[in-house]
N, CA, C and O of each residue as an XYZ file, in Angstrom:
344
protein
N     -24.835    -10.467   -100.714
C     -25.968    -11.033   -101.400
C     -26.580     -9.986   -102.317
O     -26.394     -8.771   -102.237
N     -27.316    -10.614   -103.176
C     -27.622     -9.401   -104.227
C     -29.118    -10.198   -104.876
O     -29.277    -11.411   -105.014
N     -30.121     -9.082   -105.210
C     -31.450     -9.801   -105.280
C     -31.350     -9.412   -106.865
O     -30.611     -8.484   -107.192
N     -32.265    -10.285   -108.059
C     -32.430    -10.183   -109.219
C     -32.690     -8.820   -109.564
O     -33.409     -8.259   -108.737
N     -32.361     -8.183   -110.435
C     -33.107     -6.834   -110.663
C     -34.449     -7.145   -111.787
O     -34.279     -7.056   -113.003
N     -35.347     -7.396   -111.370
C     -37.023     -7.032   -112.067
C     -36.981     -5.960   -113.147
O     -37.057     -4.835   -112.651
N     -36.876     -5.970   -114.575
C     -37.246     -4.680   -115.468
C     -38.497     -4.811   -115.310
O     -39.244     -5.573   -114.696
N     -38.623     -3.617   -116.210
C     -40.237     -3.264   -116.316
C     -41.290     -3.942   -117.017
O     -42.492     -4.014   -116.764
N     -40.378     -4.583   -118.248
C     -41.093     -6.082   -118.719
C     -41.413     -7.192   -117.983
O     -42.426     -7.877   -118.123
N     -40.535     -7.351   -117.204
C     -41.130     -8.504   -116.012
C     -39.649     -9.462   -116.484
O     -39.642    -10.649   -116.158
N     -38.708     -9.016   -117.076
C     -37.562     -9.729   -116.834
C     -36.384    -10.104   -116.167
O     -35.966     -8.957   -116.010
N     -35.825    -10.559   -115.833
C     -34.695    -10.439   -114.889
C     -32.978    -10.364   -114.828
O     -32.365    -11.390   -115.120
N     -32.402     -9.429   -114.536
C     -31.128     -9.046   -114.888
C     -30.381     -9.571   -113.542
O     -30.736     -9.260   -112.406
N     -29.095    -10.567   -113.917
C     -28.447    -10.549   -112.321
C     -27.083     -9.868   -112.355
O     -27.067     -8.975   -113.203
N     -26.022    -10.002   -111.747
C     -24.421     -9.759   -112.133
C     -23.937    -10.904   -112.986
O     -24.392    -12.039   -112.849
N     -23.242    -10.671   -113.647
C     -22.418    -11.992   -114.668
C     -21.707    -12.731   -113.746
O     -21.802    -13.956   -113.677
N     -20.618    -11.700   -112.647
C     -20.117    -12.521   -112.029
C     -20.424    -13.569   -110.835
O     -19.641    -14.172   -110.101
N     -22.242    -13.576   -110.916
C     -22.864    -14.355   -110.152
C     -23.174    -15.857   -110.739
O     -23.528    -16.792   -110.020
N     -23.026    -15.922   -111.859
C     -23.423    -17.419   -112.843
C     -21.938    -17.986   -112.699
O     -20.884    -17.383   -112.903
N     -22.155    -19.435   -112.252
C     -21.430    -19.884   -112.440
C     -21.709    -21.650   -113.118
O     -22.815    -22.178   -113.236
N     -20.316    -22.302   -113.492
C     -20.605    -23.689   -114.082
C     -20.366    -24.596   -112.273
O     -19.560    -24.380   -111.368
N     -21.247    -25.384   -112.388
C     -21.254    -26.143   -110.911
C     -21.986    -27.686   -111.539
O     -23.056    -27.910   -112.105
N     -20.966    -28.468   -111.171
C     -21.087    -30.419   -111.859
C     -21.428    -30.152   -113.382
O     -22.172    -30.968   -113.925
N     -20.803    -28.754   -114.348
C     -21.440    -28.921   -115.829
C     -22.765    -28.571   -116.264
O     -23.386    -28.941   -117.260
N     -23.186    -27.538   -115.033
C     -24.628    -27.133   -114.890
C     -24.878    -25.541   -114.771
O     -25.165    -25.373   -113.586
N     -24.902    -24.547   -115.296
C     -25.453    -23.161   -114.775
C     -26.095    -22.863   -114.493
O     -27.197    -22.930   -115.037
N     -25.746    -22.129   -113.052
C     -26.696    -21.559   -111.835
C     -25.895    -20.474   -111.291
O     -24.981    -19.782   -111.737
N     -26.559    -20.546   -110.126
C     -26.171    -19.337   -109.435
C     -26.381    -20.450   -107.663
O     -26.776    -21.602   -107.487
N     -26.063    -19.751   -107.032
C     -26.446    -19.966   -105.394
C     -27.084    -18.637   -104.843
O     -26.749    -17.454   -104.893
N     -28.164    -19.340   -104.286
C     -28.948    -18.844   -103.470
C     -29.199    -19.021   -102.349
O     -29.495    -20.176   -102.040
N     -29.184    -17.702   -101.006
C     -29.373    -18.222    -99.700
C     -30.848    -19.066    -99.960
O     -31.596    -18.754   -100.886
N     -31.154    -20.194    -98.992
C     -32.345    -20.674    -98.698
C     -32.638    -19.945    -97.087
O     -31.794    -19.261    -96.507
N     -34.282    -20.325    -96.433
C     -34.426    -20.062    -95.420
C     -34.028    -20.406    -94.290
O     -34.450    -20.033    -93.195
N     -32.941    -21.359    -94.608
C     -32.785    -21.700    -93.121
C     -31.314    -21.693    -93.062
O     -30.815    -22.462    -92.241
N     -30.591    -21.030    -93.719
C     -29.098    -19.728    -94.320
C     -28.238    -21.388    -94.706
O     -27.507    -22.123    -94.042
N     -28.725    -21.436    -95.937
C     -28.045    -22.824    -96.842
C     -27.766    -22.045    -97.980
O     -28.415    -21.017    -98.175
N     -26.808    -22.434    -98.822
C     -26.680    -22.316    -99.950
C     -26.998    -23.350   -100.772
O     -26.612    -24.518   -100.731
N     -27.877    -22.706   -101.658
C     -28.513    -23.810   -102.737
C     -28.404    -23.491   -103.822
O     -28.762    -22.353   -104.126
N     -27.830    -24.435   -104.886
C     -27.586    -24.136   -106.208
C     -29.013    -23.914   -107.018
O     -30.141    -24.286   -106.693
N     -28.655    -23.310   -107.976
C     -30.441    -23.105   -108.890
C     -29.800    -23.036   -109.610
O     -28.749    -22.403   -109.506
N     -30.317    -23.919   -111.072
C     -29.836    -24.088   -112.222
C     -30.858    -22.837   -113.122
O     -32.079    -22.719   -113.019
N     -29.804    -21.892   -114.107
C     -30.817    -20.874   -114.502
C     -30.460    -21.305   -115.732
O     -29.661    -22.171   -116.090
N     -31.159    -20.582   -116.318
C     -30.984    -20.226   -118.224
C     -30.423    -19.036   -118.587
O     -31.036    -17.988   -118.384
N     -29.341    -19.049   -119.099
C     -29.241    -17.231   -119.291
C     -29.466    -16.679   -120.847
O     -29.260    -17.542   -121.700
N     -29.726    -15.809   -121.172
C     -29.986    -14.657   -122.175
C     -28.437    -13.950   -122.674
O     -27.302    -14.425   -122.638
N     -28.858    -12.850   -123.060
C     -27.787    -12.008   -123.723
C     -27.144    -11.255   -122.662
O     -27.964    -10.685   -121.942
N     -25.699    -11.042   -122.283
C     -25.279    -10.011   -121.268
C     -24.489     -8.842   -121.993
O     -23.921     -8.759   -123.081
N     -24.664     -8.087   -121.073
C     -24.106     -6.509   -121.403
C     -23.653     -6.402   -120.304
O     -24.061     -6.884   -119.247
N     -22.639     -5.653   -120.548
C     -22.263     -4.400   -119.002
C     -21.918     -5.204   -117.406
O     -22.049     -4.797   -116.251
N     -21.450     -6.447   -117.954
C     -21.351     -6.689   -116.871
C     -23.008     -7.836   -115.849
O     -22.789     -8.539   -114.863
N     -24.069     -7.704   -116.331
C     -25.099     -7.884   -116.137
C     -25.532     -9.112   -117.334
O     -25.054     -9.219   -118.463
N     -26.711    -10.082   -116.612
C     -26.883    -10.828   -118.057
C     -28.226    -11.501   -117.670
O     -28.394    -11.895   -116.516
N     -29.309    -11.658   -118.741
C     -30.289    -12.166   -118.138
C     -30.784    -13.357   -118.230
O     -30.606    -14.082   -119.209
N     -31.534    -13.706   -117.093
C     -32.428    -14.535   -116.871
C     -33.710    -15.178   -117.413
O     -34.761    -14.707   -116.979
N     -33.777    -16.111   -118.234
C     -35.078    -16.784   -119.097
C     -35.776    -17.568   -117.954
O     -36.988    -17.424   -117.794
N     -34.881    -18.593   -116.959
C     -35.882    -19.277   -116.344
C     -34.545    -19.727   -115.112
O     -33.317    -19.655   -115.146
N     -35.387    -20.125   -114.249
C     -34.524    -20.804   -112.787
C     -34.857    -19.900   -111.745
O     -35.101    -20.430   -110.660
N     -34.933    -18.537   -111.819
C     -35.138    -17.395   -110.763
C     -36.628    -17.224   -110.707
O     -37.354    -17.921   -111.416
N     -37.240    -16.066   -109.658
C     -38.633    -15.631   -109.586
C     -38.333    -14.051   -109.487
O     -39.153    -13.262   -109.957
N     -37.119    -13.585   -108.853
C     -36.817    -12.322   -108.865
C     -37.018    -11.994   -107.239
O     -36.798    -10.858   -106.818
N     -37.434    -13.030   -106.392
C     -37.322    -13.013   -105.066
C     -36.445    -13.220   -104.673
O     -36.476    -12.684   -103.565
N     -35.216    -13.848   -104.841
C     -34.248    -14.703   -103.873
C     -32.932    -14.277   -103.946
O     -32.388    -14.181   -105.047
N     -32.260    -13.968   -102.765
C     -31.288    -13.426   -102.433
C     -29.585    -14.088   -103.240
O     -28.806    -14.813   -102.621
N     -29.433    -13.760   -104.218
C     -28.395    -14.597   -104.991
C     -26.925    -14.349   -103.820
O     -26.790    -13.403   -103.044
N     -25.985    -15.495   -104.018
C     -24.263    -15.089   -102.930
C     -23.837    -14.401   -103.945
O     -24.437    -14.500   -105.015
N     -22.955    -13.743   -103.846
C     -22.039    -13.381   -104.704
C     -20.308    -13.544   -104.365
O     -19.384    -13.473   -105.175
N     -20.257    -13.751   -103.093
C     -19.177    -13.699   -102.481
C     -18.131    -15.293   -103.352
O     -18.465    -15.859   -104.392
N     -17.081    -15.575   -102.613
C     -16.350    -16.639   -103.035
C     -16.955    -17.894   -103.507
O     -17.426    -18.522   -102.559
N     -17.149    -18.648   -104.975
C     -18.094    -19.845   -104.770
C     -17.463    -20.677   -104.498
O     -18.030    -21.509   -103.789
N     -15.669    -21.032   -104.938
C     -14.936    -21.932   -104.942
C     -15.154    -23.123   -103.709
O     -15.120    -24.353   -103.717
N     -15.311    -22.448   -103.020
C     -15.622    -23.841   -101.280
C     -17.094    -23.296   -101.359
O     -17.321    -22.429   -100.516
N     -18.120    -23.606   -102.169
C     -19.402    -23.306   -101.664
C     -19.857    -24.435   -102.177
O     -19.116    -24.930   -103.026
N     -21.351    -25.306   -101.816
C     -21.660    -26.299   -101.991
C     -23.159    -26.716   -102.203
O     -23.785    -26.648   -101.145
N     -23.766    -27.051   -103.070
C     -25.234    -27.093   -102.862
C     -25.495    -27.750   -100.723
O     -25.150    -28.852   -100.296
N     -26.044    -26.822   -100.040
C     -26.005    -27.145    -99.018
C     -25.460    -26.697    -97.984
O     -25.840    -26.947    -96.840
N     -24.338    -25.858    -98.346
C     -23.422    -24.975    -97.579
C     -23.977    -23.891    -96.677
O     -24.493    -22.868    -97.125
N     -23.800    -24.260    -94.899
C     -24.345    -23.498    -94.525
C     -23.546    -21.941    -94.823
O     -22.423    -21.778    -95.303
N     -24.372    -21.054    -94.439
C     -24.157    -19.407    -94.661
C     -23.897    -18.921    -93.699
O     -24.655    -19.508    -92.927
N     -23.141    -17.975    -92.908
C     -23.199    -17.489    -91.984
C     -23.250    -15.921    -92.780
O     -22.499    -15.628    -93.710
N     -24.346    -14.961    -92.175
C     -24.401    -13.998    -92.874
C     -23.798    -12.455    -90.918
O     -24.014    -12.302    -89.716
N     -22.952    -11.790    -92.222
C     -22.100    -10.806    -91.464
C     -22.902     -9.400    -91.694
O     -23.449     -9.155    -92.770
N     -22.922     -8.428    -90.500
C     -23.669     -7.326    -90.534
C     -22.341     -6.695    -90.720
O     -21.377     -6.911    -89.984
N     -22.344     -5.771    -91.914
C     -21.140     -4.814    -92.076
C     -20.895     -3.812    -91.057
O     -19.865     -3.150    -90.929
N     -21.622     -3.781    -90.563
C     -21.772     -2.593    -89.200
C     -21.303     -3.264    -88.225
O     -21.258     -2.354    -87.398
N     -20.794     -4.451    -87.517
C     -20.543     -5.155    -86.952
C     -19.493     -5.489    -86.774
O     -19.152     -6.064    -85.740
N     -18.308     -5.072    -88.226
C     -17.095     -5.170    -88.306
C     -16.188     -4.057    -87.984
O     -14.970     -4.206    -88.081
C-alpha cells in the first residue's frame, strides 16, 4: 500500500503504476476501513518520473493498493500481510 505524497503546495503526487482504467473510468483502489478495496475515480495532471498528479478523487489520506489489480474488484476484500511475518 502506498499513501499520496502531499507537496508543499497542497498537491498530490501518487505512482503512475497505481492509476488504472476500471469499466472505462480512472482511479486507483483504495483500502477502505473495514480492509475492502474500493475503486476512487481520480483526475490526473501531468506525470514525470514515474509519478503523476492528482487534481481531484484523493484527500492525501488513504492508503492506495498497488499490488496486482487484474482480480481486484470495487469491493474486494484485502487481506493485508506483515512482511515480518514471512
Amino acid at each position: 500500500m502506498i499513501a499520496p505524497r502531499v507537496l508543499p503546495d497542497g498537491s498530490l503526487r501518487i505512482p503512475l503504476a497505481t492509476v488504472l482504467e476500471h469499466i472505462g473510468t480512472t482511479g486507483v483502489f483504495v483500502l477502505s476501513g473495514d480492509n475492502k478495496a474500493r475503486f476512487r475515480m481520480v483526475k490526473t495532471g501531468k506525470s514525470s518520473a514515474g509519478w503523476v498528479m492528482i487534481s481531484s478523487g484523493l484527500t492525501g489520506h488513504e492508503s492506495i493498493l498497488s499490488g496486482p489489480s487484474d482480480a481486484v474488484y470495487d469491493g474486494s476484500p484485502v487481506q493485508l500481510i506483515n512482511a515480518n511475518e514471512e
